[in-house]
C-alpha positions as CSV (number, residue, x, y, z in Angstrom):
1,X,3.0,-18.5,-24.0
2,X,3.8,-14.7,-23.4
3,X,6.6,-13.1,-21.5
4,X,10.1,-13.3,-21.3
5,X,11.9,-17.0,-20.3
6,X,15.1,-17.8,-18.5
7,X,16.9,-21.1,-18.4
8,X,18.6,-20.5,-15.0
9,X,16.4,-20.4,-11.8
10,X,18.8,-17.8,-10.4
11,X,18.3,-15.5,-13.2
12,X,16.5,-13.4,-11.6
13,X,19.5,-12.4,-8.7
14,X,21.9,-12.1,-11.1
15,X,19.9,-9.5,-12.7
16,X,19.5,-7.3,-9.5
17,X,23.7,-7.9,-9.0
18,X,23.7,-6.5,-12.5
19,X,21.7,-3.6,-11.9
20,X,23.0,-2.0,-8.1
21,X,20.9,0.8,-7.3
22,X,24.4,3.3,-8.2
23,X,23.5,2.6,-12.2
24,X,20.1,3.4,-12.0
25,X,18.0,6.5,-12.7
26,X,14.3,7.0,-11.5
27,X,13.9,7.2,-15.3
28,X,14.7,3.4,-15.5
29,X,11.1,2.3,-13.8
30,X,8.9,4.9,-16.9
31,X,6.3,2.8,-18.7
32,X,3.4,4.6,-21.0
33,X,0.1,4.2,-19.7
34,X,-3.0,5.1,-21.0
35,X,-5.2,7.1,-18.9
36,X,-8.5,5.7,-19.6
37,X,-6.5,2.3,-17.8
38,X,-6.5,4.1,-14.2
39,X,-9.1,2.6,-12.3
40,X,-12.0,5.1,-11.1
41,X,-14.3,2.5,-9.7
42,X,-14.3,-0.4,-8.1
43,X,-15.2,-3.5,-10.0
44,X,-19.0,-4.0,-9.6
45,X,-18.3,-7.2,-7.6
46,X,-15.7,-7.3,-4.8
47,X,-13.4,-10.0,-6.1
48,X,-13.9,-10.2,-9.7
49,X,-10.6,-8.3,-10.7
50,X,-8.4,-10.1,-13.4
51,X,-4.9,-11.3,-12.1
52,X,-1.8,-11.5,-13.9
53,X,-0.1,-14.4,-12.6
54,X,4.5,-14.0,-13.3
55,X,7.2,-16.7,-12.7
56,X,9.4,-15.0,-10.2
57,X,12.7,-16.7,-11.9
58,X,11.7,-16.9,-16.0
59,X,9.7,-13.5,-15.7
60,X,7.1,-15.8,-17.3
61,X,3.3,-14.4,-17.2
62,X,-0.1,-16.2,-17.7
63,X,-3.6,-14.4,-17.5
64,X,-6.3,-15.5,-14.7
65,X,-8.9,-14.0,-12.3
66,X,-8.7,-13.1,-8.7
67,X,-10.9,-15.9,-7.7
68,X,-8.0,-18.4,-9.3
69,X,-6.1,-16.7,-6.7
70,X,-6.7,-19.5,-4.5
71,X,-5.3,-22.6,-7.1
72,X,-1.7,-20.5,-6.7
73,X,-1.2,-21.1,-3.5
74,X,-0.3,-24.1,-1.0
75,X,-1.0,-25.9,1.9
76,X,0.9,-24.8,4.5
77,X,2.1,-21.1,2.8
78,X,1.8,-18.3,5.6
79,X,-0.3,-15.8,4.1
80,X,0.6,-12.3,5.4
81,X,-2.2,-9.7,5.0
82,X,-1.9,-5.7,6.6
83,X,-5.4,-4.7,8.8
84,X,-4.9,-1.8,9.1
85,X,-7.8,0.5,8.4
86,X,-8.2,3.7,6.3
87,X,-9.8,6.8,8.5
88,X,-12.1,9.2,6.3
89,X,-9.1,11.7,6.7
90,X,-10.2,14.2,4.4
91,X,-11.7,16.9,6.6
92,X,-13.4,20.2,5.7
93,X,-13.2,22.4,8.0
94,X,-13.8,26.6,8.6
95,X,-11.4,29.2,9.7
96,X,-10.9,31.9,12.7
97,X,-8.6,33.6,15.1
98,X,-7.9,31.8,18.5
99,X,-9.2,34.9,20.4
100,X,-11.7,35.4,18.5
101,X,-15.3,33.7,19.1
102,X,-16.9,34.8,15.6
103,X,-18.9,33.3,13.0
104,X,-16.1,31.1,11.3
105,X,-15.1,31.6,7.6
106,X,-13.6,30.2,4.6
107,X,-13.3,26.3,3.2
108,X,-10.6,24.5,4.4
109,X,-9.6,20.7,3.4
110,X,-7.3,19.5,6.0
111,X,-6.0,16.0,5.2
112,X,-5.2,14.4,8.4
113,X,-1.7,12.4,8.3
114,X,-0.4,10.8,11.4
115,X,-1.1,11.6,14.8
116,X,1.5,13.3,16.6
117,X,0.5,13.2,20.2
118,X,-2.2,13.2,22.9
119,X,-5.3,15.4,20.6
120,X,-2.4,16.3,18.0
121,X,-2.3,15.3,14.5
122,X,-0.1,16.4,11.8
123,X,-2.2,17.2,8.5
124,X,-2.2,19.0,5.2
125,X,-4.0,22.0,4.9
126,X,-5.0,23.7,1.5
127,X,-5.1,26.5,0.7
128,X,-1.5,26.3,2.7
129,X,-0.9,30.4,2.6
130,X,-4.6,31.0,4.8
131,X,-4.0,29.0,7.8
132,X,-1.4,30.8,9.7
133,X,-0.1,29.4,13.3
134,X,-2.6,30.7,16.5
135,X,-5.6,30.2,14.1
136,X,-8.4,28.0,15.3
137,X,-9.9,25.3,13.1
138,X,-14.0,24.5,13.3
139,X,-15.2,21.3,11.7
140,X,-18.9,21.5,11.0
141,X,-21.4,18.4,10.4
142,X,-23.8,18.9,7.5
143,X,-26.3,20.2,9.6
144,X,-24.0,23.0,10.7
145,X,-23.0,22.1,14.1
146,X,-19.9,22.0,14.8
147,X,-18.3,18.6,15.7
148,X,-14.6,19.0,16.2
149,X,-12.6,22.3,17.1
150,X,-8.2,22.7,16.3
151,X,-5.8,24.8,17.2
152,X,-2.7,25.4,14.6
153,X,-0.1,24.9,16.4
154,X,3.0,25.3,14.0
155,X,4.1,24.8,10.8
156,X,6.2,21.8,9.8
157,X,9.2,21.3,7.5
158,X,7.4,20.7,4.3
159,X,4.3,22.7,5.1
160,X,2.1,20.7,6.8
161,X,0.7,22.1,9.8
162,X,0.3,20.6,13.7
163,X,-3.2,20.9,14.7
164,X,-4.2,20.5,18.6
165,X,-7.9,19.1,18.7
166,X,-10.3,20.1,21.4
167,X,-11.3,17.4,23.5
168,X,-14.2,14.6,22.4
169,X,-15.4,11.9,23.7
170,X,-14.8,9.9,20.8
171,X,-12.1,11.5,18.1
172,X,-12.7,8.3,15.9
173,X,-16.2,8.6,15.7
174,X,-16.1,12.4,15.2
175,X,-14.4,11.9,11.7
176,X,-16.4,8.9,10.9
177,X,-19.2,11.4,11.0
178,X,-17.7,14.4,9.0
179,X,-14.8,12.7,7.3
180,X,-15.1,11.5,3.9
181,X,-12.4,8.6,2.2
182,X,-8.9,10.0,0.9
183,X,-9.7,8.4,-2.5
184,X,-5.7,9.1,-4.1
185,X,-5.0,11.9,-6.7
186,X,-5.4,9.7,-9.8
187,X,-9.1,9.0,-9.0
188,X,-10.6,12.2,-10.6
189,X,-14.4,11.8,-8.9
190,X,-15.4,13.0,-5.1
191,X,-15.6,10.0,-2.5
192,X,-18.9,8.9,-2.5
193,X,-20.9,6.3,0.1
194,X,-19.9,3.3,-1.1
195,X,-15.9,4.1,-1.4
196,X,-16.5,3.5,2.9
197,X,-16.7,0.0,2.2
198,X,-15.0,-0.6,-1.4
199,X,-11.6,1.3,-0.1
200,X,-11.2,-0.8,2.8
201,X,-10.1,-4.4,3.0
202,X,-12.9,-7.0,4.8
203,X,-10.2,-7.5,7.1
204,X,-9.6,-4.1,8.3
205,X,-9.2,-3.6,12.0
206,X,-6.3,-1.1,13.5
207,X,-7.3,2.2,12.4
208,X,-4.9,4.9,11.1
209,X,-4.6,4.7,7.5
210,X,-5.1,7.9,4.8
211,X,-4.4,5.2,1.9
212,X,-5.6,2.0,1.5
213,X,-3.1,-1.2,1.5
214,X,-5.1,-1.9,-1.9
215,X,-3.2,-5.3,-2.6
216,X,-6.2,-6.6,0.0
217,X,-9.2,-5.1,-1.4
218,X,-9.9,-8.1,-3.7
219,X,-9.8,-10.5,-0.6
220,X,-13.4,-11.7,0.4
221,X,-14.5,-13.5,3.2
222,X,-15.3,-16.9,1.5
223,X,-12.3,-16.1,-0.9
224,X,-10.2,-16.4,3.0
225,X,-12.3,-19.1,4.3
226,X,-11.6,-20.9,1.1
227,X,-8.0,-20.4,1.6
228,X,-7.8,-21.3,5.4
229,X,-9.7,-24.8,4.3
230,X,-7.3,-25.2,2.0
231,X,-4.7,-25.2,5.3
232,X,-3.3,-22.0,4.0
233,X,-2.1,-20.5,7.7
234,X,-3.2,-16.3,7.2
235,X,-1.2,-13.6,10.0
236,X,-2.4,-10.4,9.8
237,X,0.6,-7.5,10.4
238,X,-0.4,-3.4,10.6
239,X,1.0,-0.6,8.7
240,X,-0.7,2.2,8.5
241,X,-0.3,3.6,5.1
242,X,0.5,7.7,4.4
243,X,0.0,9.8,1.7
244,X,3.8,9.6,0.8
245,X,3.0,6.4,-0.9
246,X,1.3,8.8,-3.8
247,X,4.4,11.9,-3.9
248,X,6.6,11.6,-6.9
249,X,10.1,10.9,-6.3
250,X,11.9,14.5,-7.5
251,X,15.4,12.8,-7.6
252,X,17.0,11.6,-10.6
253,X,18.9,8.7,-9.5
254,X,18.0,5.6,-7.4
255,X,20.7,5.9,-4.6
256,X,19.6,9.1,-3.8
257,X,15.5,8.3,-3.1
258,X,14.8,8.6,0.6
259,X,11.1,7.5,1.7
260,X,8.7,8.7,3.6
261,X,8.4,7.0,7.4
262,X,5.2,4.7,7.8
263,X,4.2,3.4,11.5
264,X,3.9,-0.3,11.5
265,X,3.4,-2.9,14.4
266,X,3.7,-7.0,14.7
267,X,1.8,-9.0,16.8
268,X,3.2,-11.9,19.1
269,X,1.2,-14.1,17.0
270,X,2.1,-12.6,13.8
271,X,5.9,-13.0,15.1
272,X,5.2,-16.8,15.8
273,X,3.8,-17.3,12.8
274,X,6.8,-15.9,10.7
275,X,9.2,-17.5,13.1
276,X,7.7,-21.5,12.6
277,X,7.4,-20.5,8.8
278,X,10.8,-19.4,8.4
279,X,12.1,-22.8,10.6
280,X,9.8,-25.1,8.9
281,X,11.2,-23.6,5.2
282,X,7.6,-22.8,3.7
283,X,6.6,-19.6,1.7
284,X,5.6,-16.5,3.4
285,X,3.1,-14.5,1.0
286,X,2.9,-11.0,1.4
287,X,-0.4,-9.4,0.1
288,X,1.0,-6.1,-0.8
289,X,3.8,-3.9,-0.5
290,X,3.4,-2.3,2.7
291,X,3.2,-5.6,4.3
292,X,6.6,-6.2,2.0
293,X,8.1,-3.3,3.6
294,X,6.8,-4.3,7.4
295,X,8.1,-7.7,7.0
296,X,11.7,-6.8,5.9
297,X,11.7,-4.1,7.9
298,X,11.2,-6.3,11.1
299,X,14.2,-8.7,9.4
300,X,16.1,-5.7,9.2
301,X,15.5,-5.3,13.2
302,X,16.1,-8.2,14.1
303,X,19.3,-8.8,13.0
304,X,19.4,-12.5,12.5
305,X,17.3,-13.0,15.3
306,X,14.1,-14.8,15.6
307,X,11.1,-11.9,14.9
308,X,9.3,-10.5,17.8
309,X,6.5,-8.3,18.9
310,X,7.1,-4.5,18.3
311,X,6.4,-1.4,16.8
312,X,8.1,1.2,15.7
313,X,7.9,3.3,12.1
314,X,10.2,2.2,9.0
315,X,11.5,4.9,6.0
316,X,13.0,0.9,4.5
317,X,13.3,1.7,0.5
318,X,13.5,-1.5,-1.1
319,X,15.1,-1.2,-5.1
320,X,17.0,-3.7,-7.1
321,X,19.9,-5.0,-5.1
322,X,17.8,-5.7,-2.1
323,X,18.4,-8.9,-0.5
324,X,14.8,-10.2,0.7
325,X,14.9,-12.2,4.1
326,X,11.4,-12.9,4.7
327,X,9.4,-12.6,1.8
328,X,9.4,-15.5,-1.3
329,X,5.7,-14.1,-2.9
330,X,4.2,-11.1,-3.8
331,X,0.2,-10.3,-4.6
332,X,0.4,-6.8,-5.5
333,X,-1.9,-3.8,-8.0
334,X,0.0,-2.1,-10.8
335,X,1.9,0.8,-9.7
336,X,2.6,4.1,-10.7
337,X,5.8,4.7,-13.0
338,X,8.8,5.5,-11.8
339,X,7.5,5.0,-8.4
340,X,9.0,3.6,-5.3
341,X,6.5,1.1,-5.2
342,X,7.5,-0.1,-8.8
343,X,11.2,-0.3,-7.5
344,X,10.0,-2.7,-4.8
345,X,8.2,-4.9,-7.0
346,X,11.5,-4.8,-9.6
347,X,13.8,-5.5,-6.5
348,X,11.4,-8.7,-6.0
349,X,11.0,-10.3,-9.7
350,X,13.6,-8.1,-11.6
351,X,13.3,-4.8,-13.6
352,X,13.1,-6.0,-17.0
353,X,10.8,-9.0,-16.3
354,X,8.3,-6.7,-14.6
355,X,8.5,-3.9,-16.9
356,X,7.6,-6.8,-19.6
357,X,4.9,-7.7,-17.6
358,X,3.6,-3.9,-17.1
359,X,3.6,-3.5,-21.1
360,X,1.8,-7.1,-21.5
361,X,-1.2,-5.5,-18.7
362,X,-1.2,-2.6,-20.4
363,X,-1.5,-4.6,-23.9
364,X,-4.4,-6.6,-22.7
365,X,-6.4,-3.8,-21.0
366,X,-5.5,-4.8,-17.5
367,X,-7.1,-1.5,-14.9
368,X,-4.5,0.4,-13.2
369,X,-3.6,1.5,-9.4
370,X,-5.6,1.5,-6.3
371,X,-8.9,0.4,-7.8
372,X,-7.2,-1.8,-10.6
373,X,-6.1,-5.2,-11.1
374,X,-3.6,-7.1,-9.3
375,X,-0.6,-9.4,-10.3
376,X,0.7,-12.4,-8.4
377,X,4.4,-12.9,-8.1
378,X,6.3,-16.1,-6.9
379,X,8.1,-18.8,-8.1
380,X,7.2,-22.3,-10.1
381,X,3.3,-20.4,-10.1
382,X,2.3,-21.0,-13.4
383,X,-0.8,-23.8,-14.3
384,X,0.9,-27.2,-15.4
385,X,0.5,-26.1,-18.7
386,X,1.6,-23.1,-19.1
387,X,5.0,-24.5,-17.2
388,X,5.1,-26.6,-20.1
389,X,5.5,-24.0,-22.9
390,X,7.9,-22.2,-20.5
391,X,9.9,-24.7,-20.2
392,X,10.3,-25.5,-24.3
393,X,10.5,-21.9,-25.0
């Protein structure tokens, strides 16, 4: 048996109590990795990624496989996945003035981020210091014609810029053609064909994503048939997923991290399906932390109420000291140190019990981040006998 134990099942609140977000630094959430461990590629096989499987309460760990995914969970557990789908927001695109009708010129990669109104989208543009407001933007196809036109409209807080597209009959399909995948930083290789299937979850449906939610790429379609025979009930949630997830947090101390805002939506079956899980007292399985942060989020909303159908956009940060109202498992990757996404994961199973686990991946080789392996979080989880040695240890 590996991993830390604890002989009280409410060890793992009293060690958030211990640890308010006022006595911690960024600082606290730093593990070494080793860079050859960040994931570059897919696994060969959609589904085949290991799974490091931790007792929510003991901090306890065992080592499976994604497809032993389904043996964790129970009849009855409301599986909660995000469909929202990833655009091929990475555009190229040439320069020119507004008044101007000549031959366009110089690169531009304009990273499309949220849109912003009828034909306006708010998007990164590099290099920054060459697109100056008035300018128009021309998107070519391979074959040189041009596809898509922009205005630059202004010039936002933090340097993005508000582009005004020319009317298309079909925006969606424009950058479907010309787009290519917003593979994150930390995956040093150009997008290539395949990433349009490989970064997107089978389930993918509500476009208007520039990340993956990556916690559902290892989900297959017999891997969710499997689980809906098992009588495993699956509601599907949206939150579209920015690049903020990636920026580093430039504070030193937790109290002061303030998040970037995502757009998310729930369903009026998604709502029901929460509500009868929450009255009927059965576990409600988040796959991922985006749909950890739409879930309590919507709690937050509600106020004690009963969930309903909405939308709206959340900047929720969830660290140590958060009290979690909907949520009682977590499937999630590995994240990034001394990321936000880290704290969440601490807040759920405890800072030192998921650090522990971290070093353990790390240890055994485990494949890092968006195209890594994935770790399983809830409580009373572990094979009969590997509850056994946790329990004598």
């Amino acid at each position: 048996m590996s991993g830390p134990s604890g002989d009280s099942p409410q060890s793992g609140r009293s060690e958030r109590r211990a640890d308010p977000q006022a006595d911690l630094r960024v600082s606290d959430f730093d593990y070494e990795l080793p860079e050859e461990l960040i994931a570059q590629q897919p696994t060969a096989e959609r589904g085949t990624s290991r799974l490091l499987v931790m007792d929510r309460k003991s901090g306890a760990w065992e080592d499976d496989v994604f497809p032993g995914f389904a043996s964790r969970l129970r009849p009855r557990d409301l599986l909660v996945l995000n469909d929202s789908r990833v655009i091929p927001a990475r555009l190229y695109a040439r320069r020119t003035l507004r008044r101007e009708r000549e031959k366009p010129t110089g690169r531009i990669e304009v990273m499309l981020l949220e849109p912003a109104g009828e034909r306006q989208w708010r998007a990164l543009v590099r290099p920054g210091r060459k697109v100056a407001i008035g300018e128009r933007l021309v998107f070519p196809a391979a074959g040189g014609d041009i596809v898509l036109e922009a205005e630059v409209m202004e010039r936002g807080q933090y340097g993005e810029r508000l582009l005004e597209f020319a009317p298309v009959d079909d925006f969606y399909a424009a950058i479907e053609r010309i787009g290519h995948m917003p593979l994150p930083p930390y995956i040093h290789r150009r997008d290539a064909e395949a990433d349009r299937e490989r970064y997107q979850t089978v389930f993918a449906h509500e476009r208007g994503s520039v990340a993956a939610p990556t916690a559902g790429l290892h989900f297959t379609e017999a891997m969710i048939e499997a689980l809906q025979a098992k009588g495993v009930e699956i509601a599907r949630v949206t939150l579209h997923v920015g690049l903020g997830t990636f920026a580093p947090l430039r504070v030193e101390r937790v109290d002061e991290v303030r998040l970037h805002r995502e757009r998310y939506s729930i369903s009026a079956a998604a709502a029901d399906a929460l509500n009868r899980a929450v009255a009927e007292g059965r576990r409600i399985v988040a796959v991922g932390t985006t749909v950890v942060r739409t879930l309590e989020a919507a709690a937050l909303a509600a106020r004690g109420e009963e969930l309903r159908t909405h939308s709206g956009a959340t900047e929720i940060f969830i660290a140590p000291g958060f009290e979690f109202r909907l949520v009682s498992a977590l499937l999630t990757n590995f994240h990034l140190p001394q990321s936000s996404l880290l704290m969440l994961v601490s807040a759920f199973a405890g800072r030192e019990h998921v650090l522990a686990a971290y070093r353990h991946a790390v240890e055994e080789r485990y494949r890092f981040y968006s195209y890594g392996d994935c770790m399983f979080i809830a409580g009373a989880v572990l094979s009969d006998h590997f509850q056994l040695l946790d329990s004598l240890a």
